[in-house]
C-alpha positions as CSV (number, residue, x, y, z in Angstrom):
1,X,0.0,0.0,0.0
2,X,1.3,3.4,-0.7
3,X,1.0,4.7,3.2
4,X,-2.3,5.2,3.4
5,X,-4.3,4.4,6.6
6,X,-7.2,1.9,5.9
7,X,-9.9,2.6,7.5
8,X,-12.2,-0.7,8.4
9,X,-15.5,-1.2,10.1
10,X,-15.5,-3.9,12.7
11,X,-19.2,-4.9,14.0
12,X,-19.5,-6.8,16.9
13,X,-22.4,-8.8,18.3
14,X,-22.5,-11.3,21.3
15,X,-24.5,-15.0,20.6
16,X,-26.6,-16.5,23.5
17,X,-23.9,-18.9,24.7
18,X,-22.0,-15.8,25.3
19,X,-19.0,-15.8,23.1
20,X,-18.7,-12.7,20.4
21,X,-18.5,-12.5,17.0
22,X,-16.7,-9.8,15.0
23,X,-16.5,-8.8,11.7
24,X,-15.1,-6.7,8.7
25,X,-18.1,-6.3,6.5
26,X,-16.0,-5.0,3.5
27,X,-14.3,-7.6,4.0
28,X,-16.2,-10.9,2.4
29,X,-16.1,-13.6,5.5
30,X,-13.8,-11.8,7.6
31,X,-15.4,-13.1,11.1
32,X,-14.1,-14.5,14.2
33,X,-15.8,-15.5,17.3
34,X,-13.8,-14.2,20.6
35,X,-14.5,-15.3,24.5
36,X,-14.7,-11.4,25.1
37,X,-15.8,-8.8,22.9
38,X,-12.1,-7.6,22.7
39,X,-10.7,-10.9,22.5
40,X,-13.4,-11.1,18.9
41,X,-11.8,-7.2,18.1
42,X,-8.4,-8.2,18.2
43,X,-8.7,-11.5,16.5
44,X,-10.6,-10.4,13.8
45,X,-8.3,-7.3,13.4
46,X,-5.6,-10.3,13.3
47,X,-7.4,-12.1,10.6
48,X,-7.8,-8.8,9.0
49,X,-4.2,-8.0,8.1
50,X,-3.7,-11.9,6.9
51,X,-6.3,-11.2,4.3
52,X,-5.0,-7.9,3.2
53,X,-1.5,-9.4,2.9
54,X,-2.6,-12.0,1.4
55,X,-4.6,-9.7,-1.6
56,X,-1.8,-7.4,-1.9
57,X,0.5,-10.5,-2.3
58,X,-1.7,-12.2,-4.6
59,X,-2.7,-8.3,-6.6
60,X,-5.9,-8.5,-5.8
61,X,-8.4,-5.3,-4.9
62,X,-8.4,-4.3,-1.7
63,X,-11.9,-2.8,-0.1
64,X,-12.4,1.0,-1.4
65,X,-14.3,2.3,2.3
66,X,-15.8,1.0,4.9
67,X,-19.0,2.3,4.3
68,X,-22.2,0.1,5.2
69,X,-23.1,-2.5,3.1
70,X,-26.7,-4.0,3.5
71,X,-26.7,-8.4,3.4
72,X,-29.4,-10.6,2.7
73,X,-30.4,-12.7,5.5
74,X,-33.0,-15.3,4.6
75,X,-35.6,-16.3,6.8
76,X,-34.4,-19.8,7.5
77,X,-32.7,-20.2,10.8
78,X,-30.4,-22.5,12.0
79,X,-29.1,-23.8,15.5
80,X,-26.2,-24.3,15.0
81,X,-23.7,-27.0,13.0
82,X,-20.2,-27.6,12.9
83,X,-18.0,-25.2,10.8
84,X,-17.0,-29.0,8.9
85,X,-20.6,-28.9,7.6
86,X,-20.7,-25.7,7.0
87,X,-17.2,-26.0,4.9
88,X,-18.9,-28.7,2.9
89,X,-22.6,-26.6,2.3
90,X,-20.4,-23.8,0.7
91,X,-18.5,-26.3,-1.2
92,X,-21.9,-28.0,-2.2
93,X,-23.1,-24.2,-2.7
94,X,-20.8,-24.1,-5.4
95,X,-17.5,-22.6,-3.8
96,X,-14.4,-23.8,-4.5
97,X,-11.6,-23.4,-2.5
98,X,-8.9,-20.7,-4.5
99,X,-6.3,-21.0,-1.7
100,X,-5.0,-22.0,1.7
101,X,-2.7,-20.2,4.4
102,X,-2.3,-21.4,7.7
103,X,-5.2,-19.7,9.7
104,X,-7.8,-19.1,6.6
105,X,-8.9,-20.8,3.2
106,X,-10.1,-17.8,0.4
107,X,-13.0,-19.8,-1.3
108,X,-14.0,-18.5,-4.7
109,X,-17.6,-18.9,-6.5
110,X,-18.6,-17.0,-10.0
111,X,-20.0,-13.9,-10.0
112,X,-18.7,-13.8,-5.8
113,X,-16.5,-11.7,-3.9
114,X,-14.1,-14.3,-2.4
115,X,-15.2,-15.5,1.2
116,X,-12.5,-16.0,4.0
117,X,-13.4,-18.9,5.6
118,X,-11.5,-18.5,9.1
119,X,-12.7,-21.4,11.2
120,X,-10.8,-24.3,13.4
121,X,-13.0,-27.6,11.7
122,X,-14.2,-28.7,15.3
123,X,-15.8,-25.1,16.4
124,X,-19.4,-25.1,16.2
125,X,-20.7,-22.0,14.8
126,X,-23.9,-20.6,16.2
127,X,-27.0,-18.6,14.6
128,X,-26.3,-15.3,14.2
129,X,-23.0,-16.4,12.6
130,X,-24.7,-18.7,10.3
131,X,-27.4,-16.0,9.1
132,X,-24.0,-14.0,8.8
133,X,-22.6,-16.5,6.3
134,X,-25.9,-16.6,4.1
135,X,-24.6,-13.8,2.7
136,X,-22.3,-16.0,0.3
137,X,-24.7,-17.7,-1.0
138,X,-24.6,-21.2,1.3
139,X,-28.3,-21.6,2.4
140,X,-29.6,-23.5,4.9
141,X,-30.5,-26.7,2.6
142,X,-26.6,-26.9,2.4
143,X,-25.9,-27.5,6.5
């Protein structure tokens, strides 16, 4: 980058077993879960910088602003499922998988922004992360 500052959102919302979830909207699929609000802040901020990297390295764009961004969320609501299944519904979903780096895999579907896909297999990821995720295109018939 030429010096810049990049300026990105970070929402942050807390799921009903307590942990948090945070995420870089203008960032496809940039979202953690954290055992405290900060812990979710700074990890995703982590994740963050990986993915940047990992564009710049790779010439890819980089997000323009951080301005809001409105998502889809369909009505269909999950519990919860294992982030294995839910690797395999985006796969199923028609995402393939364009790259891998230690902590992340950058899935890539046609006419799709890539999606980060940021989660240890054995974590279970809970509703409001799932209706999250909906936005890239995996729908609940795919979990």
């Amino acid at each position: 980058m030429d010096g810049r500052i990049m300026s990105l959102r970070i929402i942050t919302q807390q799921e009903d077993d307590g942990r948090w979830i945070a995420e870089v909207p203008s960032l496809n699929g940039v979202m953690v879960y954290g055992s405290t609000r900060d812990a979710a802040v700074e990890n995703v901020k982590e994740l963050a910088r990986l993915v940047i990297e990992d564009r710049i390295e790779n010439r890819e764009s980089l997000p323009a602003h951080s301005g809001s961004k409105s998502f889809e969320v369909w009505e269909d609501k999950f519990e919860t499922a294992s982030s294995e299944r839910l690797f395999k519904g985006l796969l199923r979903a028609g995402w393939t998988i364009k790259r891998e780096k230690k902590r992340f895999k950058v899935l890539s579907k046609e006419s799709q922004p890539d999606f980060v896909f940021a989660f240890d297999e054995k974590e279970k990821i809970r509703i409001r992360m799932l209706d999250w995720i909906t936005k890239a295109g995996a729908r609940p018939k795919d979990f």
